[in-house]
N, C-alpha and C positions, 0 to 999 in steps of 0.2 A: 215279540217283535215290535218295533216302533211303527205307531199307526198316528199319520200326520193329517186324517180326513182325505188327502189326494187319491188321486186313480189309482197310481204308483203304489202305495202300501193298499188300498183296498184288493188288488190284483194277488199282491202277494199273501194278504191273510186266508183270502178265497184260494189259493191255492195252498198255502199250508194247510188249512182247517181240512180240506178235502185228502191230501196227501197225508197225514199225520192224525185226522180227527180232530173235532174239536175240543176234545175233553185234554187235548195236548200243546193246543194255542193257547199264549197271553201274549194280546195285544197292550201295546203300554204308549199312553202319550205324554209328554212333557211342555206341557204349557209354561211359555216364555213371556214377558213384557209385548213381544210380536206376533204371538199366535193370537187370531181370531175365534171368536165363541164360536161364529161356524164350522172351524176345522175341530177343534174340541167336541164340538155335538156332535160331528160326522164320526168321528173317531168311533164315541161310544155305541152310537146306532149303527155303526160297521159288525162291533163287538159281540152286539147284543142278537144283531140278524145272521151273525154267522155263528153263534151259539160258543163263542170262545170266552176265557178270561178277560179282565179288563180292569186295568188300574190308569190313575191318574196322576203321575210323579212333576208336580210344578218343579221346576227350575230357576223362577225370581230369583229367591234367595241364594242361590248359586250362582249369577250372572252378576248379580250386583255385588257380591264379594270377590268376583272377579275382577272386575270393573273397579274397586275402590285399590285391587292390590296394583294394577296395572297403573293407575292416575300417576305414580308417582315417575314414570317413565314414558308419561308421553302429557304428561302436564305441559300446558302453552302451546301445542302443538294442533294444528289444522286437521283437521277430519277430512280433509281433502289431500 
């Protein structure tokens, strides 16, 4: 399940981990350009105190190959 450090996924891993066990969770985060190292620490120390799996799948490189395939259709164009 994706664990963003919020209340919001911490709610739900504590209630998987407890419904399912924890030998049955993985928590998985995707640090972005926009995620914060706090929400990434929070993620893993969610992980680690609720006794479940825990990986760390960055997504840079996928956003920015996204982002250079989209340029060519909104080149010149306002962000607003």
């Amino acid at each position: 399940m994706g664990l963003s450090g919020g209340v919001d996924s911490a709610l739900v891993a504590a209630l998987a981990a407890e419904a399912l066990g924890p030998g049955n969770v993985m928590g998985v985060t995707m640090p972005s350009p926009y995620s914060s190292r706090g929400s990434i620490e929070d993620s893993e120390a969610l992980a680690r105190n609720l006794g479940i799996a825990f990986q760390k799948i960055p997504i840079t490189p996928m956003f920015e190959s996204s982002l250079k395939s989209l340029d060519p259709s909104f080149h010149g164009r306002s962000a607003t």
